[in-house]
N, C-alpha and C positions, 0 to 999 in steps of 0.2 A: 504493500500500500504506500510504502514512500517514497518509492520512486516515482510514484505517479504527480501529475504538475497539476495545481488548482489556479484557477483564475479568481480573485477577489473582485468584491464589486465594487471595487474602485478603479478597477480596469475595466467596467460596463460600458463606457464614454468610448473609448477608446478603439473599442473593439467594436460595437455595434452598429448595423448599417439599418440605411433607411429604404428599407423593402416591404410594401405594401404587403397588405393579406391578400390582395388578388392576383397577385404574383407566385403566391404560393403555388408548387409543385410537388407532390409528394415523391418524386423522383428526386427533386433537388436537397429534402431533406436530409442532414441539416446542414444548410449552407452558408451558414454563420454560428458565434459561439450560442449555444444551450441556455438560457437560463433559466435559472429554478427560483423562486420568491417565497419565502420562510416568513410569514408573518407572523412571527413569534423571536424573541429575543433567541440568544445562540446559548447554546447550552444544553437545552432538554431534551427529551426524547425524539419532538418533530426533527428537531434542528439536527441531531445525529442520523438519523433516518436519511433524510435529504441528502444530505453529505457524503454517507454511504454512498445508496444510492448511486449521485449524482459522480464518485469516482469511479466506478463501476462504468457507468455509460459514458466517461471521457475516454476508457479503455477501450469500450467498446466499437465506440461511432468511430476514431480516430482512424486515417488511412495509412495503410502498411505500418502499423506497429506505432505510428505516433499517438497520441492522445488528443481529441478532441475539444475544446474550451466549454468547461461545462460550469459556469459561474453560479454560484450559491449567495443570494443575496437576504439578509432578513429586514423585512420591513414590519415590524411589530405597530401596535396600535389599535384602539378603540376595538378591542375584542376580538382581532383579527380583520378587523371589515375595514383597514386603510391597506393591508396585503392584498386583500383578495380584492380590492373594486380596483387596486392599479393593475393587477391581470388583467380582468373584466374587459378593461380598457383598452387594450395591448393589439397590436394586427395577428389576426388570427392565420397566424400560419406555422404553430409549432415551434418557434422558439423562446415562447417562454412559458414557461410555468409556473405554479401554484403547488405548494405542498401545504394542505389541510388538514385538522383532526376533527373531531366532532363539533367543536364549536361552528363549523361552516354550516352543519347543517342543525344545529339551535339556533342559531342566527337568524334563520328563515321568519320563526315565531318569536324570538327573542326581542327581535332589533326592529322599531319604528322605523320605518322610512330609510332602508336601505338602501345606499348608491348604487345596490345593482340590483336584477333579478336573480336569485337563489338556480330556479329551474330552467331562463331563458339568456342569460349574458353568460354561463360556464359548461363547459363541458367534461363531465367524468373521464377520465384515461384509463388511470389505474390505481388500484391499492397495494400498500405495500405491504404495512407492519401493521400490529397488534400486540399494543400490552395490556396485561389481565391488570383486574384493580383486586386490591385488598383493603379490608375496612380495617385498620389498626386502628389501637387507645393508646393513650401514655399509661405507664404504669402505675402512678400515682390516681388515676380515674378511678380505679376499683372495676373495673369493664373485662371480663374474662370470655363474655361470650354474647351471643343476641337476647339471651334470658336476663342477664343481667343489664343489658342495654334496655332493655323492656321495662324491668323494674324499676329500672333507674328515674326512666324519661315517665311512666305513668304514676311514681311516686310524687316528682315534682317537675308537670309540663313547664317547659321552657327553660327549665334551669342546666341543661346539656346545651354543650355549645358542637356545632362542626367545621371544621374547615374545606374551603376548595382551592384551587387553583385559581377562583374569580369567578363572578355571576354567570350565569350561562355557561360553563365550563362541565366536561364531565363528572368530575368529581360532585358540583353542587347539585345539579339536577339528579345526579344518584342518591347522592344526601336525601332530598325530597321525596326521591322516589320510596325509598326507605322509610321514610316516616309515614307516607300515604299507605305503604302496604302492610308498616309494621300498630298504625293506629295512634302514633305518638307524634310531640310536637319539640322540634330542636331549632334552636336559634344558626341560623349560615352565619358563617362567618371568613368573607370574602379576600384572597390574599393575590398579589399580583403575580401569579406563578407559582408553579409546585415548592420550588427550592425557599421563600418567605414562610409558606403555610408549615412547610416540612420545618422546618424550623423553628416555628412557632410548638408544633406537636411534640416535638424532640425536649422544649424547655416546659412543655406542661402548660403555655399559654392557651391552648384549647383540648377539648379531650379526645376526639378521634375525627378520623379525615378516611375518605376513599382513596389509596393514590397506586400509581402505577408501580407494579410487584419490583421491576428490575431499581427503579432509585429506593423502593422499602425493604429490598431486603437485605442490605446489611443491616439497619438498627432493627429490624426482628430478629434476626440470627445471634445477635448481638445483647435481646432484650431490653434494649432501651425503649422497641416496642410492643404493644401485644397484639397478634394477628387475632381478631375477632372472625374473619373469615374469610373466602376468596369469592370474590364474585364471578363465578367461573359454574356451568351448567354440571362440570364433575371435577372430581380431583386434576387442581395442576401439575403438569409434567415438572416445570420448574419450584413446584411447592407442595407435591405428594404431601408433605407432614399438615399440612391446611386443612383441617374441614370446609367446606362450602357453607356459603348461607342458604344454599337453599337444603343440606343435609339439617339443617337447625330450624326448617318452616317455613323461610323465608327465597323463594327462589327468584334472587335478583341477579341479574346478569348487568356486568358493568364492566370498561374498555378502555381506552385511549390508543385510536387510529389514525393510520396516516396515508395520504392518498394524494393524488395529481391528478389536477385541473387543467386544460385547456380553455381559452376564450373560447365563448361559443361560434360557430360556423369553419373553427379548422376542418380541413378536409379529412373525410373520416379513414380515407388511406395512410394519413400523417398520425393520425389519433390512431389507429389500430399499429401503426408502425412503432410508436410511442410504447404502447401496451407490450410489445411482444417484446422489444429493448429491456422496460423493468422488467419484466416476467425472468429474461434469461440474468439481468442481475443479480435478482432475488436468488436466483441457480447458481453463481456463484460461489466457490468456495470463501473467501476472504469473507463477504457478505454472509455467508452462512454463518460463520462461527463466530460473526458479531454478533448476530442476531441472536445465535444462544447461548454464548458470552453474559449478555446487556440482559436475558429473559422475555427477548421480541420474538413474535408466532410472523413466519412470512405466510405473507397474504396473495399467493401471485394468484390470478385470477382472467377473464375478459371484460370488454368495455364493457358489455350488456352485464354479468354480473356486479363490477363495479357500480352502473348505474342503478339495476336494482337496489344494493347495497345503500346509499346514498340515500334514495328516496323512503327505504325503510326509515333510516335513522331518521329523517325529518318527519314522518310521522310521530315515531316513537317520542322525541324532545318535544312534538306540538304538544300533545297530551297529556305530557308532565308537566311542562309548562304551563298551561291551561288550567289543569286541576289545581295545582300551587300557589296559582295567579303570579306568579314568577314575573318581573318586570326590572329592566338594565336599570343600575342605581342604588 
């Protein structure tokens, strides 16, 4: 992996040419350097995924053994929705892209007056990754399991706090979800990213958070937290020793995913050429033993499944949201 050459996006100017989306040709793909759009701060899961990823396909696309310009750009903000509307925006001809997790598609019900349309400015390419969530407590909560999270929250409603990653975020709407299936009332309690709230959980400023299994499991392994359960439909491969919630009553299934966007009207020869690209990276070795390394399930897949995929989750978040009355703020 070190050999391989990244281009930053401060080299975007530089390199980028001014070529129409009607100019597009899925034969000339791709005729300038790749870009990918992280709209999330660098660091977390999305952001390592991309990156992957996005080294993988500069091996790949490159002609005779060189490497391809495949620039990794993060534009964080306003919930994701200042990454994803400068896609949106972007000439639809496949070179640039959007790497999403769930927020893209809470966003839809989330976010007032959206800069873009969810279903008609973007188009699904592909998914990549998948990390399982696990509900930890700090140890000082007294929270060993969902029965005690039960007694806890219908001894004294609202006196439980939870954290997420930020409003609309996976973690919070699963938070919600939980209280709507479990009958109980807990206060959110909203952080700008996993690594603030992780943090917050670690010093006992709140009592448990849903978050993704590969950044929890060293302080569980460790004890500093206590695994209440995996939100996983059965035992995880990367967390065998986990009970499930829903072996406890409670069968919540909860994730943090990551996937690639096109502007909508790329040609769908460009956007399936796109698909088969991740697919064979995902196939990668180097990619592999990140992926199970970090505790990421590769997701490779087709357009049509990823599209279904998408449209599920934006049901699934209208609904939670809805019922919660969940609103940005």
């Amino acid at each position: 992996m070190q050999r391989r050459r990244f281009l930053h996006a401060s080299s975007a100017a530089a390199l980028a040419c001014a070529t129409g989306a009607s100019r597009a040709q899925p034969g000339d793909w791709p005729a300038r350097p790749l870009r990918i759009i992280v709209p999330f701060t660098p660091g977390g899961t999305t952001d390592m995924v991309a990156r992957l990823i996005g080294s993988e396909l500069s091996r790949q696309l490159g002609p005779h053994g060189a490497d391809h310009p495949v620039i990794i750009e993060n534009r964080p903000g306003a919930g994701t929705v200042i990454g994803v509307d400068y896609v949106a925006k972007q000439p639809a001809d496949g070179h640039t892209l959007v790497c999403v997790a769930n927020s893209f598609a809470a966003n839809k019900t989330l976010v007032k007056d959206l800069p873009y349309d969810t279903l008609r400015d973007l188009q699904p390419v592909a998914l990549m990754g998948l990390s399982e969530h696990v509900l930890a407590a700090h140890p000082s909560s007294g929270l060993r399991s969902l029965a005690d999270l039960r007694q806890a929250a219908l001894a004294k409603p609202g006196a439980l706090s939870y954290a997420s990653f930020g409003n609309g975020t996976s973690a919070h709407l699963s938070g919600a979800l939980l209280c709507q299936m479990m009958g109980i009332d807990m206060i959110h309690v909203p952080y700008k990213g996993q690594g603030p709230a992780l943090a917050d959980l670690l010093s006992g400023q709140v009592g448990l958070m849903f978050g993704n299994w590969p950044e929890f499991r060293g302080p569980i392994e460790s004890g500093r937290l206590l695994a209440l359960g995996m939100a996983t439909p059965g035992r995880s491969r990367f967390a065998p020793q986990v009970p499930t919630l829903a072996e406890q009553g409670v069968a919540l299934e909860s994730n943090s995913w990551q996937g690639l966007l096109a502007p909508a009207g790329t040609p769908a020869a460009i956007v399936q050429r796109v698909n088969a690209e991740v697919n064979k990276a995902l196939a990668a070795p180097d990619v592999a033993a990140v992926f199970a390394r970090r505790g990421v399930l590769s997701q490779a897949g087709s357009v049509a499944q990823f599209t279904g995929f998408v449209n599920r989750e934006i049901a699934k978040y209208e609904e939670i949201i809805r019922r919660a009355h969940i609103t940005m703020g």
